[in-house]
C-alpha positions in Angstrom: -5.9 5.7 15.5 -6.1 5.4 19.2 -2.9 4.2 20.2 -0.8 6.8 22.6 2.8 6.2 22.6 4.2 7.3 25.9 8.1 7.2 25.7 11.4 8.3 27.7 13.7 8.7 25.1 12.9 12.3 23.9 15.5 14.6 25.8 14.2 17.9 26.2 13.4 21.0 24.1 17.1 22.1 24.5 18.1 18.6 22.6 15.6 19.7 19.8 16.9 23.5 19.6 20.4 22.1 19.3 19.7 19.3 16.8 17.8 21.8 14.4 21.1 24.7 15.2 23.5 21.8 14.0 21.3 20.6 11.2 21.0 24.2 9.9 24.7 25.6 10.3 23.3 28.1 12.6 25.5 30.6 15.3 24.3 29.4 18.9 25.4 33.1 19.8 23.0 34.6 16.7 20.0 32.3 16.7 17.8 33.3 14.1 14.6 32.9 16.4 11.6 32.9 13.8 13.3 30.2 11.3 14.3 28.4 14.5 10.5 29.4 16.0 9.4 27.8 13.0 10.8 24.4 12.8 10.5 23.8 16.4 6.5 23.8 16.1 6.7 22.1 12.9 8.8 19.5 14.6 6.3 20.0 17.6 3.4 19.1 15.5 4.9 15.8 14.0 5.2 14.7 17.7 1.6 15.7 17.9 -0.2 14.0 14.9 2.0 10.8 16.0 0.1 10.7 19.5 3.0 11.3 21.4 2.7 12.6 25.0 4.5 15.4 25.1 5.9 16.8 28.0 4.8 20.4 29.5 8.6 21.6 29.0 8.2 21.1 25.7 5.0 23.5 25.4 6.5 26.1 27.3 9.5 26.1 25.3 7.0 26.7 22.2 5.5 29.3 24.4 8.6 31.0 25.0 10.2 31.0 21.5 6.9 32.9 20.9 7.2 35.0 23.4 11.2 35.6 22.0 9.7 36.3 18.8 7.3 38.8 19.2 9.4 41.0 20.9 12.1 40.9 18.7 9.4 42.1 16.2 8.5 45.2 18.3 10.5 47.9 16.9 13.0 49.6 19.2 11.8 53.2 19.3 13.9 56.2 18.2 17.0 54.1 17.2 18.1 52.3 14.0 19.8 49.5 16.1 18.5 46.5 16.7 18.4 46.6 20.2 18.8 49.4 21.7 20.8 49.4 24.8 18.3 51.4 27.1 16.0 48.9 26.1 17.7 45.8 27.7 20.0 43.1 26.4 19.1 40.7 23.2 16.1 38.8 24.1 17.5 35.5 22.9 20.4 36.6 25.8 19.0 33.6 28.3 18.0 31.4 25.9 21.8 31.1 24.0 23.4 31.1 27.7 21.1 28.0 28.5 21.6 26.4 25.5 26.0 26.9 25.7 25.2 25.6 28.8 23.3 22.8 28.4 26.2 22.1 25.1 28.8 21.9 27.5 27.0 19.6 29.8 26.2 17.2 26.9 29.9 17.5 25.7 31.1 16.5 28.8 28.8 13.6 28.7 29.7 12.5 25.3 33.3 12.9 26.9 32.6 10.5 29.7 31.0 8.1 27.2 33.9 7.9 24.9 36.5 7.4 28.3 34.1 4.3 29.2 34.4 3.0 25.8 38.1 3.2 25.7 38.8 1.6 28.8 36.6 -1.6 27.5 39.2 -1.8 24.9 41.6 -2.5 27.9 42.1 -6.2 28.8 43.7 -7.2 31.6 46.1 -10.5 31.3 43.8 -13.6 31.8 41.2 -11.8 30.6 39.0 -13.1 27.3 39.0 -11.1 24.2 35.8 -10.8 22.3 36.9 -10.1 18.6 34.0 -7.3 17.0 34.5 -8.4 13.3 32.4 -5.5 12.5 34.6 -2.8 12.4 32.9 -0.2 10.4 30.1 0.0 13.3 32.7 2.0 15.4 32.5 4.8 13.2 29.0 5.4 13.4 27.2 7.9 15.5 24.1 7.0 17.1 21.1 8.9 15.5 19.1 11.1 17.9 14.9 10.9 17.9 15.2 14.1 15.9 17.0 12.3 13.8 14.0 9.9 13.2 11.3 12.2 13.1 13.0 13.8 10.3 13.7 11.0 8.2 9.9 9.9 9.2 8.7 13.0 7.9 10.8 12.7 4.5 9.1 9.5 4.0 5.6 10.6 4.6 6.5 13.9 1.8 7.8 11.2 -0.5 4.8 8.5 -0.3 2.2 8.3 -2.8 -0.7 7.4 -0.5 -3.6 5.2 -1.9 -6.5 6.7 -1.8 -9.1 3.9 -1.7 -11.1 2.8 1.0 -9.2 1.4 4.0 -10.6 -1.9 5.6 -10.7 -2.1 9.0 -9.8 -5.9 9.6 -6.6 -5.0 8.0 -5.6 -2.5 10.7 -2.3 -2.6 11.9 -0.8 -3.5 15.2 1.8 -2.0 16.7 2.6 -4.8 19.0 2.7 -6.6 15.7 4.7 -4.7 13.2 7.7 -4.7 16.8 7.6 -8.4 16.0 7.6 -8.1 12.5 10.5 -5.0 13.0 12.5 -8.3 15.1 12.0 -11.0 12.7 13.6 -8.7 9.9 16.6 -7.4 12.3 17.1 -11.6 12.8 17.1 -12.5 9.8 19.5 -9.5 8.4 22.8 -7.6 10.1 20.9 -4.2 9.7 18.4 -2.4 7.6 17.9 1.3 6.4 15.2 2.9 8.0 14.0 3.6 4.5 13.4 0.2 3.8 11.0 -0.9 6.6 8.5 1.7 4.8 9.0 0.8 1.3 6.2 -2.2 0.9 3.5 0.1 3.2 0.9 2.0 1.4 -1.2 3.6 3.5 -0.6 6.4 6.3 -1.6 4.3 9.0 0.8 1.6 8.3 3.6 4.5 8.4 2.8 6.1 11.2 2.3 2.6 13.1 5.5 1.3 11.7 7.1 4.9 13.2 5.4 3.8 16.5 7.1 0.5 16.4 10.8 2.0 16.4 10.3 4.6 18.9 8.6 1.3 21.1 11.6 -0.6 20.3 14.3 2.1 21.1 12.7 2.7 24.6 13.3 -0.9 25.1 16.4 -0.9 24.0 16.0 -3.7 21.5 17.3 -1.7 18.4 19.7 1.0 18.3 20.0 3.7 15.5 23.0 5.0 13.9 24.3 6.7 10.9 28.0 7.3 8.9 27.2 10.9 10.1 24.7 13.3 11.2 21.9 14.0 8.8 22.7 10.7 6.7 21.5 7.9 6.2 20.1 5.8 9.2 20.5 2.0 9.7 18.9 -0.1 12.4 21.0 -2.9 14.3 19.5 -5.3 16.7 20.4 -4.7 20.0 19.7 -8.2 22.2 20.1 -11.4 21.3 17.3 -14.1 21.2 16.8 -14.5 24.6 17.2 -11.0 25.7 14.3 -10.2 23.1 11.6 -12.8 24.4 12.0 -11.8 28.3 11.5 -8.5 27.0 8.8 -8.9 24.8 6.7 -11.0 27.6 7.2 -8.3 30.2 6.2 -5.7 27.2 2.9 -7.3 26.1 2.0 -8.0 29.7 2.5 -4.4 30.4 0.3 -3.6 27.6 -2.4 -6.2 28.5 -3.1 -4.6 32.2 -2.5 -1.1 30.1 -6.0 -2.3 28.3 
């Protein structure tokens, strides 16, 4: 498959390091760096099979959890500690004070986002009152592109691949599976993300069908959330009709002078 997916809605490194520190219970101050080495390139390599073009931050992130590693592995001469303090301070030191860092900046973000929500609860007098009858969507958290790539992954461990000859008039779009990916998010409140993989059978149309949500996020025509991190992930529209076709003409123009 030729298709590149170029997208803006992966963070940074630091928002993967984090995401795989909450999803493993792990100490931000006592990182265990090859585990966390580990499933950073394995995550890393995900992003790579999809086509994704990944940032250089990202490489040299890879490059320096390496780096971390190995010379956390050199053993500290003529001592029995760990790190021995002739030797210099922990070499995770700078990478756990960016990371607190970068934590506190995202907290206060989260912060700001909550205050903004609150005060759209405020109304003044005159003012007309849009009743949310779905109530239960409040208490969701939105689900990160972490988040995705893990439940992705899960999916392709789980799938039972055909293994017969693949015709190539059958190929899959993914300008066509976004429509498709529409037309089932109009007809329906939400869906799992499970479930828009159930009826595929091959790789391609997985990986294509993968494509087609990270394309939709970055237009902001689907959001992503779950009861909780690490659960289950639903998929909610995120424009109405009219919204969708103005953006769906400017996106398959944009991909027409792309070819």
């Amino acid at each position: 498959m030729s298709y590149q997916c170029k997208l803006d809605i992966f963070e940074g490194p630091l928002d993967l390091l984090l995401h795989l520190i909450k999803e493993q219970k792990m100490d931000v101050y006592d990182i265990p760096i090859a585990q966390i080495t580990r499933q950073y390139m394995e995550y890393l390599g995900v992003m790579q099979e999809l086509n994704l073009e990944l940032v250089g931050e990202y490489l040299v992130m890879a490059a320096e959890l390496t780096r971390i590693k190995s010379k956390i592995l050199i053993p500290a001469p003529e001592t029995n500690e760990e790190f021995d303090a002739g030797s210099g301070e922990d070499p995770r030191a700078e990478l756990m004070r960016r990371l607190k860092e970068y934590q506190r900046y995202r907290d206060a973000a989260f912060e700001l986002r909550l205050k903004e929500h609150d005060r759209q609860q405020v109304f003044v007098r005159g003012g007309q009152i849009a009743i949310d009858g779905n109530t239960e969507e409040r208490e969701l958290v939105d689900a990160s592109v972490f988040d995705l790539l893990k439940a992705y992954q899960k999916i392709l461990d789980n799938k039972l691949f055909e293994k017969d000859y693949e015709v190539e008039i059958t190929e899959m779009s993914v300008t066509d599976q976004i429509q498709h990916i529409i037309e089932i998010l109009n007809a329906s409140e939400s869906v799992t993300f499970e479930s828009l993989f159930t009826v595929l059978n091959t790789k391609q149309e997985v990986v294509v069908t993968f494509l087609a949500i990270l394309e939709l996020m970055r237009l902001k025509l689907l959001r992503v959330q779950q009861a909780r991190h690490f659960e289950t992930i639903r998929i909610y529209k995120a424009a109405d009709q009219e919204a969708q076709d103005a953006i769906m003409r400017e996106y398959q123009q944009t991909m027409g002078s792309d070819s």
